[in-house]
N, C-alpha and C positions, 0 to 999 in steps of 0.2 A: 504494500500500500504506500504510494507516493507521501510524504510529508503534507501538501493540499490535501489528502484526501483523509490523512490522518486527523487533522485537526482540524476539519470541516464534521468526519464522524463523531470526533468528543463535544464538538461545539452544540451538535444536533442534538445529542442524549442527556446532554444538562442544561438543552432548551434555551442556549445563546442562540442570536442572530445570525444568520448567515452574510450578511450583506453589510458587513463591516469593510473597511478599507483593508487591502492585503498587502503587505510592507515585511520590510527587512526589520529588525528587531532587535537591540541590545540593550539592555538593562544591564546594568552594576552597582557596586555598594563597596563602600571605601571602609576599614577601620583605624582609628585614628591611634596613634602611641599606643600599640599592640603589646610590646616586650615580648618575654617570655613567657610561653604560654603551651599546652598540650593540647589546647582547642580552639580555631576560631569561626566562626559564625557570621555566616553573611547573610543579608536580607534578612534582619529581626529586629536590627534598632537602627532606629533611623532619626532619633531626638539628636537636635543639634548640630544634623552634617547638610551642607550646602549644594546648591542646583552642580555645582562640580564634583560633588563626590560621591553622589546617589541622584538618579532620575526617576525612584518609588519615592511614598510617601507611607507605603505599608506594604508590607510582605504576600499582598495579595493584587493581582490583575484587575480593574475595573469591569465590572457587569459585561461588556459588551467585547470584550478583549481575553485573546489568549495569542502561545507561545509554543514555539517548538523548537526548543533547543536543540542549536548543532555543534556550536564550540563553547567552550568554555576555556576563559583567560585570567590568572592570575600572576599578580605584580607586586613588588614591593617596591619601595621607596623610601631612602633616606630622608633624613629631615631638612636638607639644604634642597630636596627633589630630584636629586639621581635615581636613576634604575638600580636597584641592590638586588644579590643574588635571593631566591624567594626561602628565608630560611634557610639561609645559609647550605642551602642543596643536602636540610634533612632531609630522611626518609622520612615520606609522608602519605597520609591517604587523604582523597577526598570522598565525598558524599553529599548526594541529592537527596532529601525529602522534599514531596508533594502531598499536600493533605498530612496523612496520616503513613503513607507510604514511601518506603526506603525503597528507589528507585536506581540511583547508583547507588552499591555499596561498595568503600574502603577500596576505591581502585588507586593504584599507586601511582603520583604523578611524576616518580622519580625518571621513570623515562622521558620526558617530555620537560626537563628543566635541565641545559648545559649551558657551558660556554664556548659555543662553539655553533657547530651544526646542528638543529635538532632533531631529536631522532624522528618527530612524524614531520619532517621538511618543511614544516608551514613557514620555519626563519631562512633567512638566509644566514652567510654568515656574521659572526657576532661581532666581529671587526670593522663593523658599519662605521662613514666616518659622519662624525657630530660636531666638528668645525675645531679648530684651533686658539691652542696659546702661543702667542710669544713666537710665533713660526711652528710650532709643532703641533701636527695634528694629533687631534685625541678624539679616540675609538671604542665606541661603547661595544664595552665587552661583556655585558649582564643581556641575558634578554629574559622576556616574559615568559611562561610558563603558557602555551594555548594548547587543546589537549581537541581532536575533535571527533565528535562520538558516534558512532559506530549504528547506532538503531535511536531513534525518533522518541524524545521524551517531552511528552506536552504538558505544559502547563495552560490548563484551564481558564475559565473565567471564574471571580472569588472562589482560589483554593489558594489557602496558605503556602510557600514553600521557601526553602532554607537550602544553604551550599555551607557544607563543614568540612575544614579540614583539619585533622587531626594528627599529631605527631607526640616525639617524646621530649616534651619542652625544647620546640622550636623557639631562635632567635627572630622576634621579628624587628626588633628595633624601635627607635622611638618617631620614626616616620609614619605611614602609612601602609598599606595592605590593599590591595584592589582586588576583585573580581566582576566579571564580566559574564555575562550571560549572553551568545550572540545567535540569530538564526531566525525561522520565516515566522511572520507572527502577523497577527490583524488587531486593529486599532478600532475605536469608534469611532462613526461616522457618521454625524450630523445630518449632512445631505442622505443619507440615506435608508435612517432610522425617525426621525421626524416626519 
């Protein structure tokens, strides 16, 4: 079943609209001075973080809106806003709940976090150049973690859901933590639900 046709069926059986705008879709959620920790939690709390570092306002899609996640991206960032390696390249798992449902579990995202090539190619390589000091160039050598998934996981219209990744007291520093949710998704649309 094509991804359209996946999330036109979930949309039908919990009696969303079909005639919503159809669009590309990325949602993410920032955590801010993370430190050390053996769990973080994305899309749960949103008090306090700005149209730059979250485009939720709640852990749940509007009435007339839903999501089909194809990649998922995760970032860290120092506190001056360089790219830092994610966790210091623990071993770590990550983890999808929807609703009430463990939909990825504990997948490891150590293969998909280097410095270098990544193992699912989605980077080039890490030696990108990001401009110069003083005559010498400098090369970001950190990249993002993007992992992309393999079978079609929707999120709904008003279902809760949460992205955990979990390790054994990772470093995350006193910067920030991003995750990104990206993939084909439908929006409301005015013109054509009024």
């Amino acid at each position: 079943m094509s991804q359209i046709n996946k999330l036109a069926y979930v949309d039908s059986k919990l009696g969303a609209p079909s005639d919503g705008q159809q669009t590309t879709r990325i949602l993410f959620n920032t955590i801010t001075n993370p430190g050390t920790t053996s769990s973080l939690v994305f899309f749960k709390t949103f008090q306090g973080l700005t149209n730059g570092q979250t485009n939720l306002v709640q852990n749940k899609l509007d009435a007339s809106e839903s999501m089909v996640i194809k990649t998922i991206w995760l970032a860290q960032f120092t506190s001056s806003g360089f790219l830092n390696l994610f966790s210091e390249q623990a071993q770590q798992t990550l983890s999808i709940i929807v609703g009430n449902q463990q939909v990825v579990k504990n997948l490891p995202i150590s293969f998909n976090q280097f410095t270098g090539q990544a193992f699912d190619r989605l980077h080039t390589n890490a030696g990108s150049f990001v401009g110069s000091t003083a005559g010498t160039n400098i090369d970001q050598t950190n990249m993002p973690i993007e992992i992309r998934l393999l079978t079609d996981i929707v999120i709904p219209p008003q279902v809760s859901f949460e992205v955990r990744v979990d390790s054994n007291n990772g470093v995350y520093g006193t910067g920030a933590v991003v995750c990104a949710l990206g993939g084909y998704g439908k929006i409301f649309s005015a013109g054509n639900t009024f």
